[in-house]
C-alpha positions as CSV (number, residue, x, y, z in Angstrom):
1,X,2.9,-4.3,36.4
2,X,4.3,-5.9,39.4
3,X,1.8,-4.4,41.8
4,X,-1.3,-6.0,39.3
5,X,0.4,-9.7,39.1
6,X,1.0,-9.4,43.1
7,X,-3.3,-8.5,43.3
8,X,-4.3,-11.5,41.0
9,X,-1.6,-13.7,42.9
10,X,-2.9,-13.4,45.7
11,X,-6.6,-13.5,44.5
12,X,-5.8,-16.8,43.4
13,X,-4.7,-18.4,46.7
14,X,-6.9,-15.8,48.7
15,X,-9.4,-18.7,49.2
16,X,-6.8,-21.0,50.6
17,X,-5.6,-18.2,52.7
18,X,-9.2,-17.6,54.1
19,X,-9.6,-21.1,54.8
20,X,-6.4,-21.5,56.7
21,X,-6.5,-18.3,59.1
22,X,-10.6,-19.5,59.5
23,X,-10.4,-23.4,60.1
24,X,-6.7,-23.8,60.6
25,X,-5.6,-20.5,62.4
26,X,-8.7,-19.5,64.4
27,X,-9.4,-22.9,66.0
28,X,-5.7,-22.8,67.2
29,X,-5.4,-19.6,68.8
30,X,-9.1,-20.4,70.4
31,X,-8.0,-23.7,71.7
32,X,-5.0,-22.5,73.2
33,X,-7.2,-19.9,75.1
34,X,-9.8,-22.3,75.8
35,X,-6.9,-24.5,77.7
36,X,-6.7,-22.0,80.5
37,X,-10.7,-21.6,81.0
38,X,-13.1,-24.4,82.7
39,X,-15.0,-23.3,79.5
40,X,-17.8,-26.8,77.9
41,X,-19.5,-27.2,74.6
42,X,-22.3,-25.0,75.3
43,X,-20.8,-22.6,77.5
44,X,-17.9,-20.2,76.7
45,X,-16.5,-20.7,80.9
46,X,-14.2,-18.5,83.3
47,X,-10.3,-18.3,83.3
48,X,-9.3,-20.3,85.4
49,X,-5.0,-20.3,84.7
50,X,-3.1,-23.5,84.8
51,X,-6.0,-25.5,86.7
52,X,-6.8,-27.9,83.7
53,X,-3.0,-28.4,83.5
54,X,-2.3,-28.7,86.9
55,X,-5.7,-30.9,86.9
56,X,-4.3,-33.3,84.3
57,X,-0.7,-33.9,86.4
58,X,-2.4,-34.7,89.6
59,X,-5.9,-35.7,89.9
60,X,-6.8,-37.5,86.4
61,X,-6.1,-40.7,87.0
62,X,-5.9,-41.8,83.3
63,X,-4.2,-39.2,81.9
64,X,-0.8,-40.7,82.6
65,X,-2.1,-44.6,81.8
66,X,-3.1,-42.9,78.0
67,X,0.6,-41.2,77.5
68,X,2.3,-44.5,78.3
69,X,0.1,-46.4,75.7
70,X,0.6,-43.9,73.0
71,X,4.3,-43.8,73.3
72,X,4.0,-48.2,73.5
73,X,1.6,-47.8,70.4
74,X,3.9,-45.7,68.7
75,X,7.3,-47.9,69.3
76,X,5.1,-50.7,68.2
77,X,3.8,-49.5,65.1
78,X,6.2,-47.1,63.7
79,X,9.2,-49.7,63.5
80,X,7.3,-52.3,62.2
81,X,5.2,-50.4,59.5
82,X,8.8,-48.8,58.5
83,X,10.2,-52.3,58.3
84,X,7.9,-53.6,56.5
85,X,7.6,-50.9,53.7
86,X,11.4,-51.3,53.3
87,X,11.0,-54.9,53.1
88,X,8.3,-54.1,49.9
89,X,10.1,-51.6,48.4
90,X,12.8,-53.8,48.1
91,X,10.9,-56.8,46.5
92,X,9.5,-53.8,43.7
93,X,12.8,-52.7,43.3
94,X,13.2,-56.2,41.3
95,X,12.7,-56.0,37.1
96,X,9.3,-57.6,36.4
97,X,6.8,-56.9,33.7
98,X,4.2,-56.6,35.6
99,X,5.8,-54.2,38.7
100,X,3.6,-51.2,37.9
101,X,0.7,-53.2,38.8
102,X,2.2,-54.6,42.3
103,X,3.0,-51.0,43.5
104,X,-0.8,-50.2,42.3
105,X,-2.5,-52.9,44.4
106,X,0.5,-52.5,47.6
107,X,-0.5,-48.9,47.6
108,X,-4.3,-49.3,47.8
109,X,-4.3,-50.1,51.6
110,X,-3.0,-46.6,52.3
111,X,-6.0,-45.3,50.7
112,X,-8.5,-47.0,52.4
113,X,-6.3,-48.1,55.5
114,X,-7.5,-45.3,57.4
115,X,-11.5,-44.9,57.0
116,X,-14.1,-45.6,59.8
117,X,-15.3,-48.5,57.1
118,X,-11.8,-50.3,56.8
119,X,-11.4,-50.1,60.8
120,X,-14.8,-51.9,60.9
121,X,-13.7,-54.5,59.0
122,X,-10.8,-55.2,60.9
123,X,-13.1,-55.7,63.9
124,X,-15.1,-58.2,62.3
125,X,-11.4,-59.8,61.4
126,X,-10.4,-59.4,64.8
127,X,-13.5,-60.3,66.5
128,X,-13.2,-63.9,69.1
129,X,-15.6,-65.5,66.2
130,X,-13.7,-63.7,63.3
131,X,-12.8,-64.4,60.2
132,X,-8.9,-65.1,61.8
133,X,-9.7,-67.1,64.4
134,X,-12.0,-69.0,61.9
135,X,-8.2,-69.6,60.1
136,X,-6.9,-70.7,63.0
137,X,-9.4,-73.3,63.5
138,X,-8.8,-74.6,60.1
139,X,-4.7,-75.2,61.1
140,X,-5.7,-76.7,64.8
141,X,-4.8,-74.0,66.4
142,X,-6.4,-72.4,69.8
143,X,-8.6,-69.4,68.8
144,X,-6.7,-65.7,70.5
145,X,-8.5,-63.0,71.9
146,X,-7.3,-60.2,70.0
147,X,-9.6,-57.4,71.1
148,X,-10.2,-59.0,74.7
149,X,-7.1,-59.5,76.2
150,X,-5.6,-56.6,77.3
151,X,-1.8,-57.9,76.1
152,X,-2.6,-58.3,72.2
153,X,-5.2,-56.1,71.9
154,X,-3.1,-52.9,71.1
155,X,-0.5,-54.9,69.2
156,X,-3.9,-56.2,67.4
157,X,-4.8,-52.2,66.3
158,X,-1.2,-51.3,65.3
159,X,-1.7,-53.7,62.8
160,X,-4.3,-52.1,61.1
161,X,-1.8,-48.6,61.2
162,X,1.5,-51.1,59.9
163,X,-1.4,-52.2,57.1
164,X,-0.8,-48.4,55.8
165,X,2.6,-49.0,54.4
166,X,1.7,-47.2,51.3
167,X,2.9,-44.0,51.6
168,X,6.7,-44.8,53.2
169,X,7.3,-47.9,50.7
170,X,6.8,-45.4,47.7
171,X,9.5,-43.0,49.4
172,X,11.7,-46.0,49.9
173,X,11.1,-47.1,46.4
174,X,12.4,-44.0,44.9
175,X,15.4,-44.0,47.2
176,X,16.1,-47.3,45.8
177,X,15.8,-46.0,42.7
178,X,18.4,-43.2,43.2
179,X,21.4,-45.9,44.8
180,X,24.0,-46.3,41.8
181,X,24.2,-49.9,40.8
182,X,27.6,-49.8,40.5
183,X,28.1,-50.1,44.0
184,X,26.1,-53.6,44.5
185,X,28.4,-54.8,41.5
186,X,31.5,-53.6,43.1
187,X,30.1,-55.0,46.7
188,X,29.5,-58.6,44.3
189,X,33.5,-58.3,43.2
190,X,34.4,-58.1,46.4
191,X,32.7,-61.0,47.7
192,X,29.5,-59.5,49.5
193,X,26.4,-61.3,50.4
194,X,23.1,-59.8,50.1
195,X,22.4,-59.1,53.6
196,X,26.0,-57.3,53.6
197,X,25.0,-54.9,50.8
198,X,22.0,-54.5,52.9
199,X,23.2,-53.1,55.9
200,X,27.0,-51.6,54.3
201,X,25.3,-49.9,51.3
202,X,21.3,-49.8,50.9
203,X,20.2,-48.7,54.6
204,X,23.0,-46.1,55.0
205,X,22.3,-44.0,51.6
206,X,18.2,-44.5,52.6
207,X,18.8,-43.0,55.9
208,X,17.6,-39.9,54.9
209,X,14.3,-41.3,53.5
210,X,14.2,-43.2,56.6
211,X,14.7,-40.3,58.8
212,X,11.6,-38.2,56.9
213,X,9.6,-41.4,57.4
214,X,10.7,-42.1,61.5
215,X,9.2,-38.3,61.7
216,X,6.0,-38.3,60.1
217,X,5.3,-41.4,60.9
218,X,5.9,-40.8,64.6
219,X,3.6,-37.5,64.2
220,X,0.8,-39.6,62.7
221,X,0.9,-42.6,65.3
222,X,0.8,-39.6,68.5
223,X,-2.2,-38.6,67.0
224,X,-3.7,-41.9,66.5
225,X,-7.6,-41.9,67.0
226,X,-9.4,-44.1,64.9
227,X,-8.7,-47.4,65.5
228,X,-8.5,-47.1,69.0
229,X,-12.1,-45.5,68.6
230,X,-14.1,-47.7,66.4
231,X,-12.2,-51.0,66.8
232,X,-11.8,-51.1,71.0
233,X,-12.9,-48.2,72.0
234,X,-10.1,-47.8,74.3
235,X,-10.6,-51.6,75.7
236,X,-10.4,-53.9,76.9
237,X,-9.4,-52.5,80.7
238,X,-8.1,-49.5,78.7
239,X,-5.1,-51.3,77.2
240,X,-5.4,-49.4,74.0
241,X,-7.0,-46.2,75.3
242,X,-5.0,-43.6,73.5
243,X,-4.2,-40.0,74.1
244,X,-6.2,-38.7,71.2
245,X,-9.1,-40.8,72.2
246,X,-8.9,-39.3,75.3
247,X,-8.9,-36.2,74.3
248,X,-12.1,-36.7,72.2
249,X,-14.3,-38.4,75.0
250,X,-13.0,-35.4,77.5
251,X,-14.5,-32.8,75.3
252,X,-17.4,-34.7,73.6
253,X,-18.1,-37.5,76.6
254,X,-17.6,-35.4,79.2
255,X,-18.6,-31.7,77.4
256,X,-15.3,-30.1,78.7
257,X,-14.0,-28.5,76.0
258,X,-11.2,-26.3,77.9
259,X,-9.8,-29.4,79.3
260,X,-9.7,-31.3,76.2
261,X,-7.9,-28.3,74.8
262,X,-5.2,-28.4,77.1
263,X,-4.9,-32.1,76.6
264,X,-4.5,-31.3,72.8
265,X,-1.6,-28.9,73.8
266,X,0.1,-31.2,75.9
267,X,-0.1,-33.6,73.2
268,X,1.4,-30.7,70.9
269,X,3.8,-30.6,73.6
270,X,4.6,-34.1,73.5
271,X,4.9,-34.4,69.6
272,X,7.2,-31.3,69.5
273,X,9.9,-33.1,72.1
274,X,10.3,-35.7,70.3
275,X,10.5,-34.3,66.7
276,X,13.2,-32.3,68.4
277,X,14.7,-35.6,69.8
278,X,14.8,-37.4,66.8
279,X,16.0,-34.4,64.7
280,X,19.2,-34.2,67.3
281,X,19.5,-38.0,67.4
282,X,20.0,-37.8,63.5
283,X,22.8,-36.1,63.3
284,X,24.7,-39.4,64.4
285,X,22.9,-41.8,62.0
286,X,21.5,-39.5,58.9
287,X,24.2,-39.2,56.2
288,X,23.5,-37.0,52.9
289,X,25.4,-37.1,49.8
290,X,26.6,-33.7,50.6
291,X,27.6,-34.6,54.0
292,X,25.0,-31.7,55.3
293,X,23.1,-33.0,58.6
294,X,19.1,-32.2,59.2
């Protein structure tokens, strides 16, 4: 009996099981390979070692340009969309009759926030004869290149990313949801303000929901493609020319696949370190209930 529920088990989850090891686990393994070969889209190539890593470190010139603004795009964008999803999940955490809706309509962006179609919209926003310069206009103030000035334009696509607070505000929300309100009263006895309770008892019991946020959040920014691809296109003067959209014009620009793979390794690479970091940095600043540490 065993044996026959273990067969229709995995029968039942044999097709996501074919899919992963086929488009998940195949493509990984073949990437990795392709990393060491000089191998293009439409030829398989000859092993060629560490040349396309060695290649990367010492003769492309905007290899290292592209790391340095996708660890500036992430320090921009993470902090502020985590901010500001705290900052909403706070204002929901208030009674109000109609609450239920203003999670619904705060949590559409994440939906949307991240198709090809909502990234086109934002350039027309963006644009020098946009729709926010048009605003600006209507206040007297000077119109701002936001996507042709090299020093707003990447602060001008993180936007878009922070606009995609969806996801970490509903985490925060039911973090809020789990702090006992005893403590705010007892914190009100005792004479403490709002912003008091804030940082002495909110922030400290959310740190765990913070930390899972600061990590996938941090994964999804490294990986950022895009914006950077249909709003800039990596301009202007490559101010916002990202990792990932280097990695995409290598192997579909340029045709070589093997070097785009190692790229996509290196970026791997890169994610992994600092997941690591941050898991070793939150030992000091993540406190559970239990007193465990991640």
């Amino acid at each position: 009996m065993n044996r026959r529920n273990a067969l229709w088990g995995l029968l039942f989850v044999s097709p996501w099981i074919v899919g992963f090891l086929w488009f998940q686990f195949y493509p990984l393994i073949l990437s990795f390979y392709y990393s060491f070969t000089d191998s293009t889209v439409v030829k398989p190539g000859k092993f060629i070692g560490f040349g396309n890593y060695v290649k990367m470190i010492s003769s492309d010139k905007d290899f290292l340009p592209s790391i340095k603004v996708t660890i500036l795009y992430s320090l921009i964008s993470v902090p502020v969309k985590l901010a500001f999803a705290l900052f909403i999940a706070i204002i929901l955490n208030m009674k109000s009759r109609a609450v239920n809706w203003y999670r619904t309509v705060y949590y559409l962006p994440s939906i949307l926030g991240g198709s090809v179609a909502i990234s086109i919209l934002w350039r027309f926003l963006f644009m020098k004869e946009g729709v926010i310069n048009q605003m600006l206009s209507y206040v007297h103030l000077p119109p701002v290149n936001w996507l042709g000035s090299p020093k707003v334009a990447l602060g001008t696509i993180s936007l878009l990313v922070v606009w995609q607070f969806g996801s970490s505000m509903v985490l925060f929300l039911a973090g809020l949801k789990q702090i006992p309100g005893e403590l705010y009263e007892a914190a009100r006895v005792d004479g403490a303000g709002r912003m008091r309770m804030l940082w002495t008892i909110t922030v400290p019991l959310l740190t765990p929901i913070i930390f899972f946020n600061l990590v996938m959040q941090t994964i999804n920014a490294l990986q950022e493609f895009t914006a950077a691809f249909v709003v800039t296109n990596g301009g202007p003067l490559k101010s916002t020319y990202l990792l990932g959209l280097k990695i995409y014009d290598e192997a579909f620009q340029n045709m070589k696949m093997g070097y785009s793979s190692a790229l996509s390794w290196f970026l791997f690479a890169m994610i992994l370190v600092l997941t690591l970091f941050i898991f070793r940095s939150a030992r000091s600043w993540v406190h559970y209930e239990d007193g465990g540490k991640p």
